[in-house]
N, C-alpha and C positions, 0 to 999 in steps of 0.2 A: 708373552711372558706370563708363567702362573707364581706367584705367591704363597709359600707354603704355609700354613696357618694351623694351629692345633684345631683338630676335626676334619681339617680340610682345604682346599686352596679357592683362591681369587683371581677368576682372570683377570688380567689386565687388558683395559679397552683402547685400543690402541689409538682408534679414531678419533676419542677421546681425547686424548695426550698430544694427537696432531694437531686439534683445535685447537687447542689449549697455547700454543706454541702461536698460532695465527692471530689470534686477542692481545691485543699491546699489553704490555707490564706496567700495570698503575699503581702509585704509591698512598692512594688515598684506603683508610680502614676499610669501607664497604668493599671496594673492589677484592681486596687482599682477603678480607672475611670471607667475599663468594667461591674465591679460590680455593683457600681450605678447607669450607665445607664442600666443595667438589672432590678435593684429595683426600680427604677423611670418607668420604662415604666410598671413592675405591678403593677405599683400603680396608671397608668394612664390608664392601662388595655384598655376598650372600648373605651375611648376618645381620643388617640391614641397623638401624639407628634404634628400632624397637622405641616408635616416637618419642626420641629425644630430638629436641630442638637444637641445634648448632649454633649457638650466641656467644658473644664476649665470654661471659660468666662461665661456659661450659669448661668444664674438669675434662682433662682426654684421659685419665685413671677413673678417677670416683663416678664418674657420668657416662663416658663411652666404654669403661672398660678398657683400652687399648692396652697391647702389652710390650714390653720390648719390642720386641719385630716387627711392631706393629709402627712403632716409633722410627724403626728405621727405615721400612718401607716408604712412609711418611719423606724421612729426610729424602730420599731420594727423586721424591712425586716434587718435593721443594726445590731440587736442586735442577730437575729436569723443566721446572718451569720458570724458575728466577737465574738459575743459572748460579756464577760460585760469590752471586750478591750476595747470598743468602746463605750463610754457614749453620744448620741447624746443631751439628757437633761442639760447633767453639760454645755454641748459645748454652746450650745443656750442660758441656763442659765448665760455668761458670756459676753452675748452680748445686748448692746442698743438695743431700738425698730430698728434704722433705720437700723442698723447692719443686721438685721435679714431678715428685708423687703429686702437687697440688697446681701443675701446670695447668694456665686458663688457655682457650682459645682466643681471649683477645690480649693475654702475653706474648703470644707468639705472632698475633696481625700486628701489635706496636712494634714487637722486634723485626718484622720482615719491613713494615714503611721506615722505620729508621736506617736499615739497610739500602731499601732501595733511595729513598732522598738523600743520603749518604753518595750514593752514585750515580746522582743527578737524576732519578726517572720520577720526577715527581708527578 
């Protein structure tokens, strides 16, 4: 599957995504942080982090750039690995514009461990 990106596309590593699938689903931050910094760099694929760091504090607008598409790409790397624990749509959907423009990466690891201990995967 390729990713069509302004410039360019991103493959998607399939082998990748298979592994991904074989690693238990853990609800503790570290685990869930290693996760979307693995989904965030395939989704950044070619364009690489341009050494930025992937920490709590990381902005996916102000710091990585990500655009739209990029966001949805994203949901869908979340939903293929958490499954429909994980609704990134309702999460976004519950937030302001500027909420959104100033999403952290460790808003979205608190929101995915509240979801998964929510459905027992602690």
């Amino acid at each position: 599957m390729t990713t069509t990106r302004p410039g360019g596309s991103v493959p998607t590593d399939s082998a990748h995504a298979a592994h991904a699938h074989a690693d238990p689903v853990r609800a503790d931050e570290a685990s869930v942080l290693a996760d979307l910094t693995a989904m965030i760099e395939q989704v950044l694929g070619e364009y690489g982090l341009d050494d930025t760091e992937i920490a709590m504090e990381t902005r996916f607008g102000r710091d990585l750039e990500l655009e739209s598409i990029d966001l949805v790409t994203l949901a869908g790397l979340l939903e293929d690995r958490y499954g429909r624990l994980v609704n990134f749509a309702e999460f976004v959907a519950s937030m302001e514009l500027e909420e959104i423009i100033e999403l952290s990466v460790g808003r979205l690891v608190e929101y995915v461990c509240l979801c998964l201990k929510a459905a027992g995967r602690d």
